[in-house]
Backbone atoms as SQL, in Angstrom:
CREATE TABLE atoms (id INTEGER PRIMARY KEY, chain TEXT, resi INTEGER, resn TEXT, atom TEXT, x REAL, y REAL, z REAL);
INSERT INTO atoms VALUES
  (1, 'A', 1, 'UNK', 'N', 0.824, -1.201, 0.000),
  (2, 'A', 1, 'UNK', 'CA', 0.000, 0.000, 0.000),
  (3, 'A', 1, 'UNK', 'C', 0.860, 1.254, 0.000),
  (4, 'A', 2, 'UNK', 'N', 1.868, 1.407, 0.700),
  (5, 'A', 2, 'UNK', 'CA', 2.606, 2.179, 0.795),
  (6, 'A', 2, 'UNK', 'C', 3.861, 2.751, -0.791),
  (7, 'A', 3, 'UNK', 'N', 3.776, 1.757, -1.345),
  (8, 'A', 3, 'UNK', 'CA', 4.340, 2.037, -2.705),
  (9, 'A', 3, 'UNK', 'C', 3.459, 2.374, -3.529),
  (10, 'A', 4, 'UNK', 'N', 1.869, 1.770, -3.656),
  (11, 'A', 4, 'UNK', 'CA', 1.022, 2.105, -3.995),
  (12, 'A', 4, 'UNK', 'C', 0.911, 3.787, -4.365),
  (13, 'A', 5, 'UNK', 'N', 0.659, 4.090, -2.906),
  (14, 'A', 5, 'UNK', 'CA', 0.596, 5.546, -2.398),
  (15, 'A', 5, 'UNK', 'C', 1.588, 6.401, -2.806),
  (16, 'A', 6, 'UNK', 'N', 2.746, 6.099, -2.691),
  (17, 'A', 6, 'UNK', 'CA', 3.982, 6.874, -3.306),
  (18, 'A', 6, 'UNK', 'C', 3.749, 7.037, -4.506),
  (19, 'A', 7, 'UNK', 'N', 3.305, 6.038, -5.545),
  (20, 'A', 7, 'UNK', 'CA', 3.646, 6.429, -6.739),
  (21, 'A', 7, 'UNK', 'C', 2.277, 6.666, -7.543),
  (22, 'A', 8, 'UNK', 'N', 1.065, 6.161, -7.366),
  (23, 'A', 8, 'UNK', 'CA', -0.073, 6.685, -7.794),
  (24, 'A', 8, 'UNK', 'C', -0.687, 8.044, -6.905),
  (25, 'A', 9, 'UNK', 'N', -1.337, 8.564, -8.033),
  (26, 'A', 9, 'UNK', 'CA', -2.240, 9.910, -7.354),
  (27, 'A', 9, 'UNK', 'C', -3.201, 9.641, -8.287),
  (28, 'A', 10, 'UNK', 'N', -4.406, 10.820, -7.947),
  (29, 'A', 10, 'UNK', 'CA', -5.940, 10.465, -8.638),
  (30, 'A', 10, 'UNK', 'C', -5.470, 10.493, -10.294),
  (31, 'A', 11, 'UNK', 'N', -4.323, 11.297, -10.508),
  (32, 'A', 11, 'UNK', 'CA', -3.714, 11.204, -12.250),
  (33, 'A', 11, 'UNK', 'C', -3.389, 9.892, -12.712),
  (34, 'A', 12, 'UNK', 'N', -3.117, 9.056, -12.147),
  (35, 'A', 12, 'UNK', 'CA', -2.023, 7.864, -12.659),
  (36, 'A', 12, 'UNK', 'C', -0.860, 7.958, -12.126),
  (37, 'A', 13, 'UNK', 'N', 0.576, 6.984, -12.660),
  (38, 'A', 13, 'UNK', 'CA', 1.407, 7.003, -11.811),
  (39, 'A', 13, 'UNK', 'C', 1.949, 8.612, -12.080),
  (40, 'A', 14, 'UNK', 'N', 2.882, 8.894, -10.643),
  (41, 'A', 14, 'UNK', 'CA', 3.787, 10.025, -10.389),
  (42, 'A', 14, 'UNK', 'C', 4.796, 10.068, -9.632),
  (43, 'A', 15, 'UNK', 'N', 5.850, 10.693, -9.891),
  (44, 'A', 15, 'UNK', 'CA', 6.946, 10.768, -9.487),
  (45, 'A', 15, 'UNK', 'C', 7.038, 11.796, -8.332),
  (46, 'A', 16, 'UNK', 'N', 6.157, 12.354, -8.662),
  (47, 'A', 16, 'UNK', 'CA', 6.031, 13.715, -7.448),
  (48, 'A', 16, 'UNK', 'C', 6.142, 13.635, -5.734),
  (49, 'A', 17, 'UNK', 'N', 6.396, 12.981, -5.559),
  (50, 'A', 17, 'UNK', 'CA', 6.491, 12.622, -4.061),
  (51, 'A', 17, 'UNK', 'C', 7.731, 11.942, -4.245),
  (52, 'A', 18, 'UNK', 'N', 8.625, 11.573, -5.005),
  (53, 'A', 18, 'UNK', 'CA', 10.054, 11.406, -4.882),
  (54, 'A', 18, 'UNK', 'C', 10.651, 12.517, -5.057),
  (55, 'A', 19, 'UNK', 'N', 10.406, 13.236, -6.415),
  (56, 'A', 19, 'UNK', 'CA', 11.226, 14.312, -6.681),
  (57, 'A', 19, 'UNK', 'C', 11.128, 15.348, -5.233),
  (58, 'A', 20, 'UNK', 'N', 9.708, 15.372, -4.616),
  (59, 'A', 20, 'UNK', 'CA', 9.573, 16.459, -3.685),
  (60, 'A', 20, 'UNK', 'C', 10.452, 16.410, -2.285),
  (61, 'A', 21, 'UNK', 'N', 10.614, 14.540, -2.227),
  (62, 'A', 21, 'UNK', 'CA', 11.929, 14.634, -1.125),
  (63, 'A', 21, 'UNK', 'C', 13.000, 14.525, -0.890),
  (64, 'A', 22, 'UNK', 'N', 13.376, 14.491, -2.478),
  (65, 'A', 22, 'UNK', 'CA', 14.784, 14.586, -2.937),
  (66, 'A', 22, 'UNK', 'C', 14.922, 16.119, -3.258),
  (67, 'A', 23, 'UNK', 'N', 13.898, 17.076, -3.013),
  (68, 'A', 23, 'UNK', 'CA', 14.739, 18.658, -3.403),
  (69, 'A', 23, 'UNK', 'C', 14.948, 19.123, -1.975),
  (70, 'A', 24, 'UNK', 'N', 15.254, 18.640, -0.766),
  (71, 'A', 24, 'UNK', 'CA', 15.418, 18.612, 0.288),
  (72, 'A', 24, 'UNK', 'C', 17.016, 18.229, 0.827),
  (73, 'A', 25, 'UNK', 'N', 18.094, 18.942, 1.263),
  (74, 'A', 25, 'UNK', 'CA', 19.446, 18.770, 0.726),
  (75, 'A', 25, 'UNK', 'C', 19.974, 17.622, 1.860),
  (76, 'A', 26, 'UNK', 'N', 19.248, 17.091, 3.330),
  (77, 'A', 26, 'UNK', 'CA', 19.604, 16.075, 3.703),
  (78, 'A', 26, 'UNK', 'C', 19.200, 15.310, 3.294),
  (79, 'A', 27, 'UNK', 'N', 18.057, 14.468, 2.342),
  (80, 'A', 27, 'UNK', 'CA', 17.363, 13.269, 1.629),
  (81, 'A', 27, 'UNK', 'C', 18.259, 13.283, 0.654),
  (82, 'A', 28, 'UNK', 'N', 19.082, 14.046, -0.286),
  (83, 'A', 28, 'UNK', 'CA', 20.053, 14.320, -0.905),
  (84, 'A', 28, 'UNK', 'C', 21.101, 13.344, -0.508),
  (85, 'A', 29, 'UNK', 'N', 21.588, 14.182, 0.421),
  (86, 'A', 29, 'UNK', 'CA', 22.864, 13.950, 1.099),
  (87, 'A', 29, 'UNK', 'C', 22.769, 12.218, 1.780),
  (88, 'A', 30, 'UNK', 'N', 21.872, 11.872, 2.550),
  (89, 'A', 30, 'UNK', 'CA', 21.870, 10.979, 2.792),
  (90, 'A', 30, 'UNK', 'C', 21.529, 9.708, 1.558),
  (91, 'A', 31, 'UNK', 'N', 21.222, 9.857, 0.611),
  (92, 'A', 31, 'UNK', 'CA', 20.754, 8.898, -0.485),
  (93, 'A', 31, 'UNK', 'C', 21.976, 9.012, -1.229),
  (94, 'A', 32, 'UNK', 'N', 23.220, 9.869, -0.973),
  (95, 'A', 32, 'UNK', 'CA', 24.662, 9.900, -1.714),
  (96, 'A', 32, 'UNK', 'C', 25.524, 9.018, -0.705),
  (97, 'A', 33, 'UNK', 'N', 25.223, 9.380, 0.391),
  (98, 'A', 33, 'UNK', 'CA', 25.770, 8.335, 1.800),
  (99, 'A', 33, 'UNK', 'C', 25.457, 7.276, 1.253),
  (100, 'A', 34, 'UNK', 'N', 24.504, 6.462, 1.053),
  (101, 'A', 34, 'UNK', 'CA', 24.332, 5.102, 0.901),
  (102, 'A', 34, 'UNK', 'C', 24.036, 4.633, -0.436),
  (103, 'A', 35, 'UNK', 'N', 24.717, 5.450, -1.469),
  (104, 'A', 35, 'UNK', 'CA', 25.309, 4.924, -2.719),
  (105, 'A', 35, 'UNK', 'C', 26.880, 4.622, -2.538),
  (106, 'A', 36, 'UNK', 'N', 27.184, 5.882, -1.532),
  (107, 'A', 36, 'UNK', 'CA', 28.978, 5.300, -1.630),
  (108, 'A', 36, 'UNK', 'C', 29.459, 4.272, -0.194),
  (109, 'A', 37, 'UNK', 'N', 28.111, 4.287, 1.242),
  (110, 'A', 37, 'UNK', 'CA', 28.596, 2.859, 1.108),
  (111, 'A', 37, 'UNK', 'C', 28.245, 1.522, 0.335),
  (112, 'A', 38, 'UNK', 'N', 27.199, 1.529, -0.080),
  (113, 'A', 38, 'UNK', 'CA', 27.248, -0.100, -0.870),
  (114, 'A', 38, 'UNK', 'C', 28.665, 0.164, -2.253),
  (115, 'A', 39, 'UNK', 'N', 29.056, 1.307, -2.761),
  (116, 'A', 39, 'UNK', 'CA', 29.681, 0.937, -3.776),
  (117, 'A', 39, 'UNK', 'C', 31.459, 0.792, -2.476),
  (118, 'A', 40, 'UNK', 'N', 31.205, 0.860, -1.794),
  (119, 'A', 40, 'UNK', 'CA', 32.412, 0.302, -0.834),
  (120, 'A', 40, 'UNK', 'C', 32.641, -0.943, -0.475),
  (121, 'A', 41, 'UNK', 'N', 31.257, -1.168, 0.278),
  (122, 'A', 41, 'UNK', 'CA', 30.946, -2.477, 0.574),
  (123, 'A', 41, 'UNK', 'C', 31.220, -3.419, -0.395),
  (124, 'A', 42, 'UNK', 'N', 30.744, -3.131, -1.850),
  (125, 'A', 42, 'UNK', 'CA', 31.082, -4.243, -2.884),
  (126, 'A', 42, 'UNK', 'C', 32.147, -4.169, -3.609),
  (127, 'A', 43, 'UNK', 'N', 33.037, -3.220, -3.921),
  (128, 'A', 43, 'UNK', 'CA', 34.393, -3.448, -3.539),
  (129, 'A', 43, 'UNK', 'C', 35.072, -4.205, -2.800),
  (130, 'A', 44, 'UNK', 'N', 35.168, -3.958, -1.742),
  (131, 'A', 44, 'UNK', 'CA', 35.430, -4.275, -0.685),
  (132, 'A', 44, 'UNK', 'C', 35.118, -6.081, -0.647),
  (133, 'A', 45, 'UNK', 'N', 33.980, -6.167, -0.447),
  (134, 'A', 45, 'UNK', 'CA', 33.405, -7.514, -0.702),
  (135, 'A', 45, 'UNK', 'C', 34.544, -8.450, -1.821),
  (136, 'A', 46, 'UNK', 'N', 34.605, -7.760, -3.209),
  (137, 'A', 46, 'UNK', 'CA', 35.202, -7.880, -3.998),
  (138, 'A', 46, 'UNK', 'C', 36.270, -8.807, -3.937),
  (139, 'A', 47, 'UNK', 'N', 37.198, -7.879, -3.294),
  (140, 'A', 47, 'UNK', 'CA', 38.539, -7.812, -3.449),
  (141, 'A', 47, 'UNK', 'C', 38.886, -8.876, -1.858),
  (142, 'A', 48, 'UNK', 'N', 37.580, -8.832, -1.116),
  (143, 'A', 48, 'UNK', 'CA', 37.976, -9.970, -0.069),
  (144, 'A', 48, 'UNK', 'C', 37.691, -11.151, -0.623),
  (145, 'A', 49, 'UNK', 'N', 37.433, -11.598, -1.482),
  (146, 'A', 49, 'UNK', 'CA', 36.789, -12.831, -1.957),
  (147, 'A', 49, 'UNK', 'C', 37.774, -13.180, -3.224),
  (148, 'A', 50, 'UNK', 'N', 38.808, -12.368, -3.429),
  (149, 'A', 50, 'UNK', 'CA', 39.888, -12.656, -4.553),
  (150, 'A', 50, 'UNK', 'C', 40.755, -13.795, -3.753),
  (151, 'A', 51, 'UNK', 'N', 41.202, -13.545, -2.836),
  (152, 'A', 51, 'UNK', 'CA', 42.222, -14.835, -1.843),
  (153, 'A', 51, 'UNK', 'C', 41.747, -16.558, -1.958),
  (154, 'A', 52, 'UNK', 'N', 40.599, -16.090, -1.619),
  (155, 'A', 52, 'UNK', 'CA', 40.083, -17.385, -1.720),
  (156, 'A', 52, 'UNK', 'C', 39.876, -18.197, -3.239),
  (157, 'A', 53, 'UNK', 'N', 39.082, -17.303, -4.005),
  (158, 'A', 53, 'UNK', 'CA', 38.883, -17.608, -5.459),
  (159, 'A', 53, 'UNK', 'C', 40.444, -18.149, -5.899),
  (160, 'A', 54, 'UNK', 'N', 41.388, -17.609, -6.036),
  (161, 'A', 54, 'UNK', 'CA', 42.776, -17.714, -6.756),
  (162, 'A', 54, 'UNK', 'C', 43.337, -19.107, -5.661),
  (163, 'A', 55, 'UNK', 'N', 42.688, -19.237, -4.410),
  (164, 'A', 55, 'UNK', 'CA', 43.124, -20.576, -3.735),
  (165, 'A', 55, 'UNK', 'C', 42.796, -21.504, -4.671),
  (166, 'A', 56, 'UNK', 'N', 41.539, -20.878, -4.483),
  (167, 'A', 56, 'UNK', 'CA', 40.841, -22.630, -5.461),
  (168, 'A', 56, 'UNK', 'C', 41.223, -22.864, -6.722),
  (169, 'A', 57, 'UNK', 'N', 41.457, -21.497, -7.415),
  (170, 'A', 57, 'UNK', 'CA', 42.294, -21.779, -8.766),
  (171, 'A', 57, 'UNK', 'C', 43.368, -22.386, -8.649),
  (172, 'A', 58, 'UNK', 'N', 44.518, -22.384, -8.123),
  (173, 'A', 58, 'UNK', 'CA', 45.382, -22.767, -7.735),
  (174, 'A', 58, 'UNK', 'C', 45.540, -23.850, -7.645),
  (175, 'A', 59, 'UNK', 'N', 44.974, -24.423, -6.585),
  (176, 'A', 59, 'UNK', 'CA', 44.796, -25.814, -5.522),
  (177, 'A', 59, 'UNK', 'C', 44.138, -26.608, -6.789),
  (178, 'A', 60, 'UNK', 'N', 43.177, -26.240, -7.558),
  (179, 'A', 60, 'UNK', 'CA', 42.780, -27.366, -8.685),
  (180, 'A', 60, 'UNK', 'C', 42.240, -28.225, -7.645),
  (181, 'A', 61, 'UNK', 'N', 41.000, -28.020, -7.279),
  (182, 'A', 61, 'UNK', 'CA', 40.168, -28.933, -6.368),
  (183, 'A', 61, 'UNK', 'C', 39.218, -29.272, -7.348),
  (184, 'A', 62, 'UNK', 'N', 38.727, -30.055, -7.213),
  (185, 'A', 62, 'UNK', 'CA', 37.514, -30.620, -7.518),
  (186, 'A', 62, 'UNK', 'C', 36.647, -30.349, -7.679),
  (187, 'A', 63, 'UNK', 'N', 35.084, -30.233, -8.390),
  (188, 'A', 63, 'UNK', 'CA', 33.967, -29.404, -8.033),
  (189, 'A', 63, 'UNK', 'C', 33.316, -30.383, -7.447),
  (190, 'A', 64, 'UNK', 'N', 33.490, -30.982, -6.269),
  (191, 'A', 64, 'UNK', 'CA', 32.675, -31.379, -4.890),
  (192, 'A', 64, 'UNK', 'C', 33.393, -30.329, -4.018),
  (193, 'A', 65, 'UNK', 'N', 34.733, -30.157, -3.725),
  (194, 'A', 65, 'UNK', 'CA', 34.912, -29.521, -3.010),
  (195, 'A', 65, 'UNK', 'C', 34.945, -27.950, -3.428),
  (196, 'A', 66, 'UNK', 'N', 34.813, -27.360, -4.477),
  (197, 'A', 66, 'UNK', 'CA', 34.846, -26.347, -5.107),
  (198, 'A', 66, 'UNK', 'C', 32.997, -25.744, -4.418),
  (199, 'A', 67, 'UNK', 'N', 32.184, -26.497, -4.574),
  (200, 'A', 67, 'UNK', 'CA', 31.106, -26.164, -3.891),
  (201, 'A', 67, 'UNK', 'C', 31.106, -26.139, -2.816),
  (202, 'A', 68, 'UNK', 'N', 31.644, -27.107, -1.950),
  (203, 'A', 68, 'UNK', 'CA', 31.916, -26.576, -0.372),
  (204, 'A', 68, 'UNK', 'C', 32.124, -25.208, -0.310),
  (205, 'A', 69, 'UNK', 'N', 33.339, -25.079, -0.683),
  (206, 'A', 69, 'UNK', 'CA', 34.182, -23.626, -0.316),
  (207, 'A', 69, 'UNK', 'C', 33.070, -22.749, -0.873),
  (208, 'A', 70, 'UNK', 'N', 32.516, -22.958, -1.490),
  (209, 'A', 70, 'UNK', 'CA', 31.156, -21.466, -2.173),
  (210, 'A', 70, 'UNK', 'C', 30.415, -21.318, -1.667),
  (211, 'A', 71, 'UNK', 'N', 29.784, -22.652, -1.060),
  (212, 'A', 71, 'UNK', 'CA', 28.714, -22.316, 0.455),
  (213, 'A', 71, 'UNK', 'C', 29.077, -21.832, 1.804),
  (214, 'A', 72, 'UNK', 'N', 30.546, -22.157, 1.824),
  (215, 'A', 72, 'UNK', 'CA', 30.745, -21.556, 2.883),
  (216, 'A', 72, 'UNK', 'C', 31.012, -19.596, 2.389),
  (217, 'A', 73, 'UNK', 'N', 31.687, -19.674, 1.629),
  (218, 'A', 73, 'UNK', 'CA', 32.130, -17.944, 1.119),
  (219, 'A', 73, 'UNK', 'C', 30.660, -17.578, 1.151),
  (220, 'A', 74, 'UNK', 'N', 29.372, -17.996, 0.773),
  (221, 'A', 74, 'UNK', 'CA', 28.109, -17.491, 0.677),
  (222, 'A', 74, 'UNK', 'C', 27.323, -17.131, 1.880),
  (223, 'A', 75, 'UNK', 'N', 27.593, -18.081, 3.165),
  (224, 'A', 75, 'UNK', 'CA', 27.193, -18.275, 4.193),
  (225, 'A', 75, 'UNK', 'C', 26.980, -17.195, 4.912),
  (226, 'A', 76, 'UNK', 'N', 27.831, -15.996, 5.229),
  (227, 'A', 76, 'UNK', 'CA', 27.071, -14.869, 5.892),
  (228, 'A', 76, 'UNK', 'C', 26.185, -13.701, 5.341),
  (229, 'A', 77, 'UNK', 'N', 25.951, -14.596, 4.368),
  (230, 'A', 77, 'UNK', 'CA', 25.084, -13.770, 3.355),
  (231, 'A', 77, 'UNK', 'C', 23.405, -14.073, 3.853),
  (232, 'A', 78, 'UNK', 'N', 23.576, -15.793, 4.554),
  (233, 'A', 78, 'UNK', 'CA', 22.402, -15.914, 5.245),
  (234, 'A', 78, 'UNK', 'C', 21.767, -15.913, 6.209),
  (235, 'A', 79, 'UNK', 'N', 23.651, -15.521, 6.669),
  (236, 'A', 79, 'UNK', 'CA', 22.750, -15.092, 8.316),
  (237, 'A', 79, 'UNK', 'C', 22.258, -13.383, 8.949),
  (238, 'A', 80, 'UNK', 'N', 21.251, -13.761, 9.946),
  (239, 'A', 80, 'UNK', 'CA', 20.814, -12.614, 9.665),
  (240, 'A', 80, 'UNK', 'C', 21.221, -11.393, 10.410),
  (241, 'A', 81, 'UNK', 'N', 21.021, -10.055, 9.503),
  (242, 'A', 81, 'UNK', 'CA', 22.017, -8.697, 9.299),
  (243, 'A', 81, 'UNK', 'C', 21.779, -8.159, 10.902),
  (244, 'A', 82, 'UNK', 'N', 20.724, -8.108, 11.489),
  (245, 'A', 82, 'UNK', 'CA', 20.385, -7.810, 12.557),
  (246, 'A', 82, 'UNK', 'C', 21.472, -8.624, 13.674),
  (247, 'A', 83, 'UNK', 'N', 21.766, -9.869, 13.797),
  (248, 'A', 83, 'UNK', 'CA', 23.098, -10.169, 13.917),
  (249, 'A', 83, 'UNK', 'C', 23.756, -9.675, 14.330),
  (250, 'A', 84, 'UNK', 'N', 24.588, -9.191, 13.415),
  (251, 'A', 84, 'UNK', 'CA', 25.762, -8.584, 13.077),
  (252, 'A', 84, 'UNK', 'C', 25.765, -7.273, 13.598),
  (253, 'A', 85, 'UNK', 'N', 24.521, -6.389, 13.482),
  (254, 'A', 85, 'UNK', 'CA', 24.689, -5.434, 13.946),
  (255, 'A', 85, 'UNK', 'C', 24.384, -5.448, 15.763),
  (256, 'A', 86, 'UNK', 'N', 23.789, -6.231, 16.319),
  (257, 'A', 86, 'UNK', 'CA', 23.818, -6.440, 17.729),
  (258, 'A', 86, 'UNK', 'C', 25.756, -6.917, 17.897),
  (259, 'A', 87, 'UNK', 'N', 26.108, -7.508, 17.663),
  (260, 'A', 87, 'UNK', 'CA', 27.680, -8.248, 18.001),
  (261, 'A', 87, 'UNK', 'C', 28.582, -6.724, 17.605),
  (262, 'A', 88, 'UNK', 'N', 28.032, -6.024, 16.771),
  (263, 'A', 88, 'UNK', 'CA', 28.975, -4.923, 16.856),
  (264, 'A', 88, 'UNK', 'C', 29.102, -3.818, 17.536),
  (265, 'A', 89, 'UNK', 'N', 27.411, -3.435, 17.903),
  (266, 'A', 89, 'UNK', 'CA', 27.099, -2.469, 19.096),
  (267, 'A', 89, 'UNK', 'C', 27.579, -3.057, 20.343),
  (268, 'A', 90, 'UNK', 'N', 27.664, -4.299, 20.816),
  (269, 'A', 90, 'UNK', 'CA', 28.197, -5.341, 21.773),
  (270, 'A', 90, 'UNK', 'C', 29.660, -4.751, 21.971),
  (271, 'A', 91, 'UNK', 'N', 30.093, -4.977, 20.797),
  (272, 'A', 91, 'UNK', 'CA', 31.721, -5.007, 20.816),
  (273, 'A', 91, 'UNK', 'C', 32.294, -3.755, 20.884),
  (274, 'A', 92, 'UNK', 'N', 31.774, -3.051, 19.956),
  (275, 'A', 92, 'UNK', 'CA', 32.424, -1.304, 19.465),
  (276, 'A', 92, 'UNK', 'C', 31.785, -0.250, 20.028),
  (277, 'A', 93, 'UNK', 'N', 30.454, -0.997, 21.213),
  (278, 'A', 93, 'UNK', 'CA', 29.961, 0.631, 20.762),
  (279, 'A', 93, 'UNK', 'C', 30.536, 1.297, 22.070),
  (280, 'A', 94, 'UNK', 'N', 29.288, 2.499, 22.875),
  (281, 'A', 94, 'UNK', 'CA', 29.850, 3.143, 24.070),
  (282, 'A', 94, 'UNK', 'C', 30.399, 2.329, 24.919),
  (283, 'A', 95, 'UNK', 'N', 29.834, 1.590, 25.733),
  (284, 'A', 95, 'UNK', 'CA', 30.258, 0.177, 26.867),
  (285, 'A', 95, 'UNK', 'C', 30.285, -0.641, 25.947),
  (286, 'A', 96, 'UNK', 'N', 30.870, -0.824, 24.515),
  (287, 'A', 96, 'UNK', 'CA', 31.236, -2.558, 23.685),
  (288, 'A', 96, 'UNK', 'C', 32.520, -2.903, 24.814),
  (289, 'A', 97, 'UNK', 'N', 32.179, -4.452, 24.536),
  (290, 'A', 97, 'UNK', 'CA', 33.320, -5.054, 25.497),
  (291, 'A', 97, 'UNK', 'C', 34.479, -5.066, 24.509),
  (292, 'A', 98, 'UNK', 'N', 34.599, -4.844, 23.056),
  (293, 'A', 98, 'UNK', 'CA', 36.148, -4.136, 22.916),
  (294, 'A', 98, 'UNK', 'C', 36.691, -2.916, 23.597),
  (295, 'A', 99, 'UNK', 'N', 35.806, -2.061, 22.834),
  (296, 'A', 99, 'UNK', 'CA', 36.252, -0.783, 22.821),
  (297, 'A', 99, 'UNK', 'C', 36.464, -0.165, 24.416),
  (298, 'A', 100, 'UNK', 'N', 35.146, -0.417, 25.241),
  (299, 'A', 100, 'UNK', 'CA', 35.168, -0.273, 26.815),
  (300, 'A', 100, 'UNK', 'C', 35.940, -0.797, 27.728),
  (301, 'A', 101, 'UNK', 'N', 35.655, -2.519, 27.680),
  (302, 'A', 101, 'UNK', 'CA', 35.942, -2.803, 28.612),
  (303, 'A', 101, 'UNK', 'C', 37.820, -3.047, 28.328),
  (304, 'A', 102, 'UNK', 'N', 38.306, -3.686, 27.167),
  (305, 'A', 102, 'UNK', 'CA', 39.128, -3.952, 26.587),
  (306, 'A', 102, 'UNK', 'C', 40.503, -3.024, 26.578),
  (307, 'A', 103, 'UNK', 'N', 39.668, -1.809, 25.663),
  (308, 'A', 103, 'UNK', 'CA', 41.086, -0.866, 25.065),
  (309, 'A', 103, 'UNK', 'C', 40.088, 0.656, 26.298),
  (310, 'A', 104, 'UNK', 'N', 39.520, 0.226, 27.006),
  (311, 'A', 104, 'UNK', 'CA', 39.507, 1.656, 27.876),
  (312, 'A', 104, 'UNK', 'C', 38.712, 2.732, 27.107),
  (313, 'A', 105, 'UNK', 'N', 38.555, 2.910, 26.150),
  (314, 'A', 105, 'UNK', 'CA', 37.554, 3.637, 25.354),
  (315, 'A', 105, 'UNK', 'C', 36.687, 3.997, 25.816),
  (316, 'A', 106, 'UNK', 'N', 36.572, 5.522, 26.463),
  (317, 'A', 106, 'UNK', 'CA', 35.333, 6.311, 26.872),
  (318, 'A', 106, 'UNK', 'C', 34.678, 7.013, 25.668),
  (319, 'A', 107, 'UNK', 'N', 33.778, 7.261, 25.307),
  (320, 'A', 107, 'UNK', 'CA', 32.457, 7.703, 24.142),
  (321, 'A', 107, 'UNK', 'C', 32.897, 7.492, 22.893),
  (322, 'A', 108, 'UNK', 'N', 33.424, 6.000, 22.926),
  (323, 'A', 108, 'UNK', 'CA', 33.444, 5.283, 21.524),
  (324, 'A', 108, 'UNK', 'C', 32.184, 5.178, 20.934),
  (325, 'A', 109, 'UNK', 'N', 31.804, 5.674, 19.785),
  (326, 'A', 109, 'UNK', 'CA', 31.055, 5.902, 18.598),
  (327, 'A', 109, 'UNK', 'C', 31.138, 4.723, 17.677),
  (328, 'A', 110, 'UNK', 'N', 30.089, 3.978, 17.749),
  (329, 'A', 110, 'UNK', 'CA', 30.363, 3.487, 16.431),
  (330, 'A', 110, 'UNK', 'C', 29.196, 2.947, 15.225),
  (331, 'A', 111, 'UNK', 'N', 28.487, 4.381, 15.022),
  (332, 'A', 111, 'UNK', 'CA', 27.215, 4.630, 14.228),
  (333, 'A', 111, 'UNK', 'C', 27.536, 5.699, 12.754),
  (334, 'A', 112, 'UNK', 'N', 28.994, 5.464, 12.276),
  (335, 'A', 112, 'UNK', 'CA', 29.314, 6.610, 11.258),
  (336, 'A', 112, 'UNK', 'C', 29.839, 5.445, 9.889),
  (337, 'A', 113, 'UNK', 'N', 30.486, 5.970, 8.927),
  (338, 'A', 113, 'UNK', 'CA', 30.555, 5.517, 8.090),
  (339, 'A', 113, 'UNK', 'C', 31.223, 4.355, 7.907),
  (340, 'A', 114, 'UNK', 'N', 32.556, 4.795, 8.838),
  (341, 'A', 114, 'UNK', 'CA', 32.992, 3.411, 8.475),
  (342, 'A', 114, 'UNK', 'C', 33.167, 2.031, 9.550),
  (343, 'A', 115, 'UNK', 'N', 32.275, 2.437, 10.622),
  (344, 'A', 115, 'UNK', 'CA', 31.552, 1.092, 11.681),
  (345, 'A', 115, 'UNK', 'C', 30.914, 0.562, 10.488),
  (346, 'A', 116, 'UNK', 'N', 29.662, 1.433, 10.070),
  (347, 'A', 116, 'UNK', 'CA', 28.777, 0.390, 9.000),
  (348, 'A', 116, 'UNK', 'C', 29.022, -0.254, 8.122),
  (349, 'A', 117, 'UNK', 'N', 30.828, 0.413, 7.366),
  (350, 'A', 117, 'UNK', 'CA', 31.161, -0.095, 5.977),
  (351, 'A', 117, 'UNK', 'C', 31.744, -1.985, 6.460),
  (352, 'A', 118, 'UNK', 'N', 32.624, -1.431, 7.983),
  (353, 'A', 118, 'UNK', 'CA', 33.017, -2.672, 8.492),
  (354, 'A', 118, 'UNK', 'C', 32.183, -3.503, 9.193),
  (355, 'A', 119, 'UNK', 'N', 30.726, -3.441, 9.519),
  (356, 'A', 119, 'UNK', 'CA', 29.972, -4.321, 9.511),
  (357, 'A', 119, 'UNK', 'C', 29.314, -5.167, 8.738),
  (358, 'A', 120, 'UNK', 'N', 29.002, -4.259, 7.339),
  (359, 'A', 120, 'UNK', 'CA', 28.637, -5.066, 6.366),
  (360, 'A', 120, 'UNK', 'C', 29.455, -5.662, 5.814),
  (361, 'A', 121, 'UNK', 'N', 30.871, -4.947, 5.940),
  (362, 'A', 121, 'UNK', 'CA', 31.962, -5.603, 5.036),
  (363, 'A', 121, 'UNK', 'C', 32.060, -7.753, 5.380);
C-alpha cells in the first residue's frame, strides 16, 4: 500500500512525491551516503573474496569440493544482518566489550561511516 501511495495519485502514476523529497538537501545527502557505502561495501566484498577464489584456482580442487568452499564464502550472506549489527554495538559501541571494557575507550562511537562499511563488510 505504501508504494502504492507513493507512486499513484488520482492522475495515474507520479513521481512527485520522490522528486519532492529529494529537493530537500539532507534526503540528498543521505541517499549519496548510501550509494557510496554499498559501492564500498562491494568493492570491498570484492577484493575480499579474490584470496580465496585464486586458492581454489590454484589448488585445482575438484567441483565437490569447489562447492563446499562457495557455500561456505556465501554463508554470511544468510545469516541474519540484525546479527551482526547487535555483536557490533556489543563489541564497538559506548560500553562494547572491545572498545570499553578492553582498550579503555570512553564515548566510543560506532554509528558513522565506516563502523557500517566494516559491519557489512
Amino acid at each position: 500500500m505504501l508504494l502504492l501511495r507513493a507512486f499513484l495519485s488520482d492522475d495515474g502514476f507520479t513521481l512527485d512525491a520522490l522528486l519532492r523529497g529529494n529537493q530537500k538537501h539532507k534526503q540528498s545527502a543521505r541517499a549519496a551516503n548510501s550509494l557510496l557505502l554499498a559501492f564500498m561495501v562491494g568493492v570491498a566484498g570484492r577484493w575480499s573474496d579474490l584470496p580465496s577464489r585464486s586458492a581454489m584456482e590454484r589448488a585445482n580442487l575438484g567441483p565437490r569440493m569447489a562447492r563446499v568452499i562457495d557455500s561456505l564464502d556465501v554463508s554470511p550472506v544468510d545469516l541474519a544482518p540484525f546479527t551482526t549489527s547487535i555483536a557490533f554495538v556489543f563489541s564497538f559501541g559506548p560500553r562494547g566489550l572491545i572498545t570499553y571494557d578492553l582498550l579503555g575507550m570512553k564515548n566510543a562511537q560506532m554509528y558513522g561511516l565506516t563502523s557500517t562499511f566494516a559491519a557489512e563488510t
